[in-house]
C-alpha positions, 0 to 999 in steps of 0.5 A: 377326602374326595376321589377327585382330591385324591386323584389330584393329590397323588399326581402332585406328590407322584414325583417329589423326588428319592434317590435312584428313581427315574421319571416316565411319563405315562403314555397312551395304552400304558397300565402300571403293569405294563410298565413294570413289565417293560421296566422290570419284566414282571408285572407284579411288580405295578405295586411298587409303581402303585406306593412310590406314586402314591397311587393307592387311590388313584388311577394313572393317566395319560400325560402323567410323570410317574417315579421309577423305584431303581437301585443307585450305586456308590462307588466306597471312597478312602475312610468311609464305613457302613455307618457313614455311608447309610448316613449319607445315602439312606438317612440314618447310620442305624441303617448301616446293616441294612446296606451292609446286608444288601451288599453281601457283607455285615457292619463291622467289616469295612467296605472295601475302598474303590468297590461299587455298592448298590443302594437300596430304594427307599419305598414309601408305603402307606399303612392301610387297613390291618396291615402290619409290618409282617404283611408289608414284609411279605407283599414287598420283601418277599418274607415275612421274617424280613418284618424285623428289617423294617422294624429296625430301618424306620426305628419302630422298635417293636411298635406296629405302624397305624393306618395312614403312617408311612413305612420305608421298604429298603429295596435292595433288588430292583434288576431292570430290564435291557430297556428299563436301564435304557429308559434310566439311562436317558432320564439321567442324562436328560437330568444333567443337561437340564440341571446345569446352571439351573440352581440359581434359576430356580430360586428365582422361579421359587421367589416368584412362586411363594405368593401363589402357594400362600395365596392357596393355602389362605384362600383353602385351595389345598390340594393345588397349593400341594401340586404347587409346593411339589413343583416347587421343590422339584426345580432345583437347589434351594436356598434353606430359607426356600425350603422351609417356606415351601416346607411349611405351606405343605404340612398345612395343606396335608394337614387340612386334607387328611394325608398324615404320612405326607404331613410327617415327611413335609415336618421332617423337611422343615425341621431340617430346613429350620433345625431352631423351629419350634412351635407355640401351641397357643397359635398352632393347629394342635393336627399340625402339631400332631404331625410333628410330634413333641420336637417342635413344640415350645414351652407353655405360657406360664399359667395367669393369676 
C-alpha cells in the first residue's frame, strides 16, 4: 500500500470507536508526545496514541480526531459475576481473570455489588516484523511475563500472532492527568448532548450514504469507501441491517488494500450483524474468505458428473 493510502486510511480508521477512549482533535504544534504528556504526563506513552490510531504508517496532522485510550468504570450491579461482567464489557467471559486481576481480586470471588471496577482498555496493536507476544508484553505491559495475558485474552492458546494480525492489550492503568480527566470530561458531556435523539437520525443519514459507499467500492475507490464506512458507523445507533451493509463493503475494501487485521474485525462486525451468514466459495473472493475463517463458509456444490 502506498504511504499516501496508508496516511488516508489510518485517519479514517483513527476513530471507530472502543469503550472508554475519548476524542481529541490535533491542534497546531501538537506531536503524539505532546499529548500523551498532556494527557497522561508521560510522553512515552505517544505509543499507545500511535496503535489505538493506527498510526504505525502514518503521521498525525493538524485538524485530525484522534482516539484517547482511558479506563471506564462500572459500577457491580445485584448478581452480576466476573464472567458476565467481562462478557459484557470486554467481549468475552474467558476474560473474566483479566478484569478480575486488574481489580485487585481473582474470578471465583464475586465482585462486591454496589463497588466501581475499572475497566481495561482494549489496545489494538498490529503484529509487526519479529514481534511476538513476549515483546508486545514488554513495550505495553511493562513485563514480559505478562505475555501469558495476551495469550489467554485474544484466545491464542499458545500460538504466536503473524505480521499484520491484531492483538488486543488489556490496559488496566491509564491514570490521566488533572487536564486529561478534564479533556475526558468534556468529551463525554459533549458526547451526550450530541447523542440524544440522534439514533433515528443516523439511519437516515446512513440510508442516504449506502449508494456512495457502494459506488466506492465498485468504482475500487477503496480507501475513501474505508473513510466513508468509518463515518458511517460512527453516527450513531444503527439498525442491524445497517450495519451488516456497512460491515461488509469494509472487509471488501481492506481486503483489496492489504489491512488483514481491520479485515478480520470488519467479519466479526458482520457476522455479528448477520449471525446466519455464510459465504459461497464459488462467488466469493478466496482473501475475503481468508479474512473470515472457515465460520462463513457454506457447504461446496456437490461436484457435476
Amino acid at each position: 500500500m502506498s504511504a499516501r493510502a496508508w496516511r488516508a486510511l489510518a485517519a479514517a480508521v483513527c476513530c471507530s470507536g472502543v469503550a472508554g477512549g475519548f476524542p481529541h482533535v490535533v491542534k497546531k504544534g501538537e506531536t503524539l508526545a505532546s499529548i500523551a504528556d498532556a494527557v497522561y504526563g508521560r510522553p512515552a506513552h505517544e505509543r499507545l496514541l500511535v496503535s489505538a490510531n493506527a498510526l504505525e504508517h502514518a503521521p498525525i496532522a493538524v485538524g485530525m480526531r484522534l482516539e484517547i485510550p482511558a479506563n471506564q468504570r462500572h459500577r457491580v450491579s445485584a448478581g452480576e459475576t466476573w464472567a458476565s461482567l467481562a462478557a459484557e464489557l470486554l467481549g468475552d467471559p474467558e476474560r473474566a481473570d483479566v478484569l478480575s486481576i486488574a481489580n485487585d481480586s481473582s474470578p471465583w470471588l464475586a465482585p462486591p455489588e454496589g463497588a466501581e471496577i475499572i475497566v481495561p482498555y482494549n489496545l489494538r496493536v498490529e503484529v509487526g516484523q519479529g514481534d511476538t507476544l513476549v515483546s508486545i508484553a514488554q513495550k505495553y505491559l511493562g513485563k514480559r511475563e505478562h505475555a501469558w495475558v495476551l495469550d489467554r485474552y485474544n484466545g491464542l492458546k499458545g500460538r504466536q500472532p503473524k505480521k499484520g494480525e491484531l492483538v488486543l492489550v488489556p490496559l488496566s492503568d491509564l491514570r490521566l492527568t488533572d487536564e486529561g480527566k478534564a479533556r475526558a470530561l468534556a468529551a463525554t458531556l459533549l458526547a451526550r448532548t450530541e447523542s440524544t435523539g440522534s439514533a433515528r437520525e443516523a439511519q437516515r443519514r446512513v440510508d442516504q450514504e449506502l449508494p456512495g459507499l457502494l459506488a466506492d467500492i465498485n468504482g475500487g475507490r477503496y480507501v475513501d469507501a474505508v473513510t466513508r464506512g468509518t463515518r458511517m458507523l460512527s453516527y450513531g445507533e444503527l439498525g442491524r441491517a445497517q450495519v451488516a451493509a456497512i460491515s461488509r463493503q469494509l472487509l471488501e475494501a481492506y481486503v483489496a488494500l492489504g489491512a488483514r487485521g481491520h479485515a478480520s474485525q470488519a467479519c466479526r462486525a458482520l457476522v455479528e450483524a448477520s449471525p446466519d451468514l455464510s459465504f459461497d466459495p464459488v462467488y466469493v473472493s478466496p482473501k475475503i474468505i481468508s479474512a473470515c475463517g472457515d465460520a462463513t463458509l457454506t457447504a461446496p456444490p456437490p461436484a457435476s458428473r
